[in-house]
C-alpha positions in Angstrom: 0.0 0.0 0.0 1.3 3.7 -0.9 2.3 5.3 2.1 2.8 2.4 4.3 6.0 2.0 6.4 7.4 -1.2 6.4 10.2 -2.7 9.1 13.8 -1.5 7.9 12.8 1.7 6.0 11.1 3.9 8.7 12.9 6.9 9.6 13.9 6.0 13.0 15.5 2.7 12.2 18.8 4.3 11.9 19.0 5.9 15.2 17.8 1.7 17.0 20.6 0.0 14.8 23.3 -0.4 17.3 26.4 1.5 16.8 29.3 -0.2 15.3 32.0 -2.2 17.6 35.5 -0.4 17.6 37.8 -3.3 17.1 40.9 -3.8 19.3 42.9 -3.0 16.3 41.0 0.5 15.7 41.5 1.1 19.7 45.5 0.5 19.3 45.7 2.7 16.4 43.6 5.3 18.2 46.5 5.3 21.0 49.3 4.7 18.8 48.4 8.0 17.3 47.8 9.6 20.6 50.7 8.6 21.9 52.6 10.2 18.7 51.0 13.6 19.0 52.0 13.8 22.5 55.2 13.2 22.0 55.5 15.5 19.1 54.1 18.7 21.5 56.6 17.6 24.4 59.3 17.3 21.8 58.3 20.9 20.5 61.2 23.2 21.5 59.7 26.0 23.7 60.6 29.7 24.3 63.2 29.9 27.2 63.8 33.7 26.6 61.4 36.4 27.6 60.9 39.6 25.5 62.2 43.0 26.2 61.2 46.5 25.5 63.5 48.8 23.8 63.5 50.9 26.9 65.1 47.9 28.5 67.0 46.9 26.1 68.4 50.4 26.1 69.1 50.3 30.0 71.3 47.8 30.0 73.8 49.5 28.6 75.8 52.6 30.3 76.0 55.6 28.3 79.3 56.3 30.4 81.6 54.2 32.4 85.2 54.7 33.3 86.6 56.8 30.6 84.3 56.5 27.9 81.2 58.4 27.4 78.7 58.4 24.5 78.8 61.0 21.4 75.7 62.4 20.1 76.4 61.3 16.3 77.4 57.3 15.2 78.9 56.5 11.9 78.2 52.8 12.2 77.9 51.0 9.2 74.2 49.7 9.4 72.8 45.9 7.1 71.2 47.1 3.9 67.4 47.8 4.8 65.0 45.2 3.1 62.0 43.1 4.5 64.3 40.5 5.7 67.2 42.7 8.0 64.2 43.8 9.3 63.3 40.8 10.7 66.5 39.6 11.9 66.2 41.4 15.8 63.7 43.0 17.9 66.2 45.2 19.1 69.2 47.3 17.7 71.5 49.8 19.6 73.9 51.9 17.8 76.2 54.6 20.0 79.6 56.0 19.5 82.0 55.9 22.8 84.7 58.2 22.8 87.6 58.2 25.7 89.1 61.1 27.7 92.3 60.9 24.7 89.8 60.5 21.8 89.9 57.2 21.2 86.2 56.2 19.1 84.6 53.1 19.5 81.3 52.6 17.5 78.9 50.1 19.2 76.6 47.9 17.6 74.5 45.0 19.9 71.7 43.1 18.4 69.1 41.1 19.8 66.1 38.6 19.0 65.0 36.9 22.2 63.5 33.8 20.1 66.1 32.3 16.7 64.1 31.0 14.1 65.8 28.4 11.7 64.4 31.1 8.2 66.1 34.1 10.0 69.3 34.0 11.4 71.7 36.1 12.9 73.4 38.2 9.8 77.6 38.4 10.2 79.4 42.2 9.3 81.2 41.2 6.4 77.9 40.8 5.0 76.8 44.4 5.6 80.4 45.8 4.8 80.6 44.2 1.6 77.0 45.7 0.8 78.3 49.4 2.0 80.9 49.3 -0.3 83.8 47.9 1.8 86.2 45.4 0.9 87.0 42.5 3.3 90.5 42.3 3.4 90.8 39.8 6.7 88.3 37.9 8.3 89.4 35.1 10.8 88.6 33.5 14.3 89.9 36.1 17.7 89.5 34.8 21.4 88.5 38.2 23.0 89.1 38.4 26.3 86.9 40.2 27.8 88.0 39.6 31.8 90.3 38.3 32.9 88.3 34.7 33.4 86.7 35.4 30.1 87.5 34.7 26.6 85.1 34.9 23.6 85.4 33.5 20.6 85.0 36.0 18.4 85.9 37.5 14.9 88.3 39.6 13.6 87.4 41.4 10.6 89.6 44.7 8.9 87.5 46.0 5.8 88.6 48.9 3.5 86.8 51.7 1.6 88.7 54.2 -0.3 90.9 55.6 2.8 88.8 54.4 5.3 90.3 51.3 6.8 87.9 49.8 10.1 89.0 47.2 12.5 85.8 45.2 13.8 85.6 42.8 16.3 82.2 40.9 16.8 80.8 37.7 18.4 77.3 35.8 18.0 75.6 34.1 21.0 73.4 31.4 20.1 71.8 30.6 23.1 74.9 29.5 25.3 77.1 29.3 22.7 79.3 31.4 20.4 79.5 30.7 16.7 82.3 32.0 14.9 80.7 31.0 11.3 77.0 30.6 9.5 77.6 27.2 9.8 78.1 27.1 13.4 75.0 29.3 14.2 72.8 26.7 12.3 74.3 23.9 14.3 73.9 26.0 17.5 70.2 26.5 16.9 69.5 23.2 16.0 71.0 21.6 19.1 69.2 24.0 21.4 66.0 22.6 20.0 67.2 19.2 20.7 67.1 20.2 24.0 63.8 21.4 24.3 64.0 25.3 23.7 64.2 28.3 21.2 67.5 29.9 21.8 68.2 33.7 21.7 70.5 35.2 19.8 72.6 38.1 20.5 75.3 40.2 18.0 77.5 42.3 19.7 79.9 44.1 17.2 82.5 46.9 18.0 84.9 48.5 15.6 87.4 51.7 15.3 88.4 53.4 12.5 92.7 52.9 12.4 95.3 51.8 10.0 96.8 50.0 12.7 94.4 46.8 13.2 96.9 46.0 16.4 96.3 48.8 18.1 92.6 49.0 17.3 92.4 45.1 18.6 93.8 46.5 22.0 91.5 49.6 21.8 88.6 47.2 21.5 89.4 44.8 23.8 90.4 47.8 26.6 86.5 48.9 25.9 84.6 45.8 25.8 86.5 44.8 29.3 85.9 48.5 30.8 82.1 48.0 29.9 81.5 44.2 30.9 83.7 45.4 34.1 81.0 48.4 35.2 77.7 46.8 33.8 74.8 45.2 35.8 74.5 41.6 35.8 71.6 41.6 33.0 74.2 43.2 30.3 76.5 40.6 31.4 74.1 37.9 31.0 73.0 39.0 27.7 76.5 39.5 26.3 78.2 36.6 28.1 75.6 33.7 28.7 76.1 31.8 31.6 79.9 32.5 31.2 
């Protein structure tokens, strides 16, 4: 007859049919997958580093210490502007220290509280080369910066026209101190083994000299005045754990 509902066609007959058995195989699956995703979030590496302001940033270094005090005007050869050096810190601090004999030290330290593996930490001769300078030595320097102290570091003389500048710079990595690009990409990628994002820090100094020897000592005599009469957090930044 038209109309009439007959057993296993009625609308309600899906909701009585009993809900299908998971099998032990589906269940172990199930966990297996669990059991993956978990592990995949606890072996996520997580942010060890908090962020700063600029204002702190700022604070943490003296504008005067011992004999050096800060000029109103910096020279510092800056990375070419684009999307990308843009990216690479949270924080840049340029000065100019002068001593009581007139010795110039131009200051450069760079921060990003959290390294990602698509922007890293850009190296000088990178930003010389693009002003214009010629790299005429680049190699490893332990810079000692106390007497207990001793970064590794690079040495770095580049050359425009007349101008000849004498940098010195290091890159902390977290708790290390990578003296090449491949180094910094090793540094990261262990620190994520270990569970966390590390910071990265670039802290570059340089004088304008024909002399590189006696710019190295001027460099080193600043560096170790300013790590000398800073607080503990400019220490910690520059140094690590050191």
């Amino acid at each position: 007859m038209e109309g009439k509902i007959t057993p296993g066609n009625g609308p309600d007959d899906a909701e009585d049919a009993p809900a299908p058995r998971l099998s032990r195989r589906h269940l172990m699956m199930g966990a297996g997958l669990l059991a993956v995703s978990g592990l995949a979030f606890a072996r996520t590496p997580r942010r060890r580093y908090p962020d700063l302001t600029d204002e702190q940033f700022e604070a943490m270094f003296p504008t005067s210490f011992g004999d050096w005090r800060v000029l109103p005007v910096s020279e510092l050869v800056m990375p070419p502007e684009s999307d990308l050096a843009n990216k690479l810190y949270q924080h840049i601090l340029t000065r100019t220290y002068v001593d009581k004999d007139g010795v110039g030290i131009m200051f450069l330290a760079a921060y990003n509280s959290m390294q990602l593996n698509n922007v890293q930490l850009h190296r000088p001769e990178v930003c010389y080369h693009a002003s214009g300078f010629t790299i005429d030595e680049s190699r490893p320097y332990d810079l000692r910066v106390r007497a207990d102290d001793v970064v590794p570091a690079r040495f770095v003389e580049a050359t425009r026209g007349s101008r000849t500048e004498t940098v010195l710079y290091w890159t902390r990595i977290g708790e290390e101190f990578p003296q090449t690009w491949t180094g910094q990409r090793i540094s990261m990628t262990k620190a994520n083994l270990e569970g966390y994002m590390a910071d990265g820090l670039l802290l570059r100094l340089s004088t304008v000299t024909p002399d590189s020897g006696q710019a190295a000592t001027q460099i080193t005599r600043f560096i170790s005045d300013m790590v000398g009469h800073g607080g503990a957090p400019m220490r910690h930044l520059l140094l690590g754990k050191a």
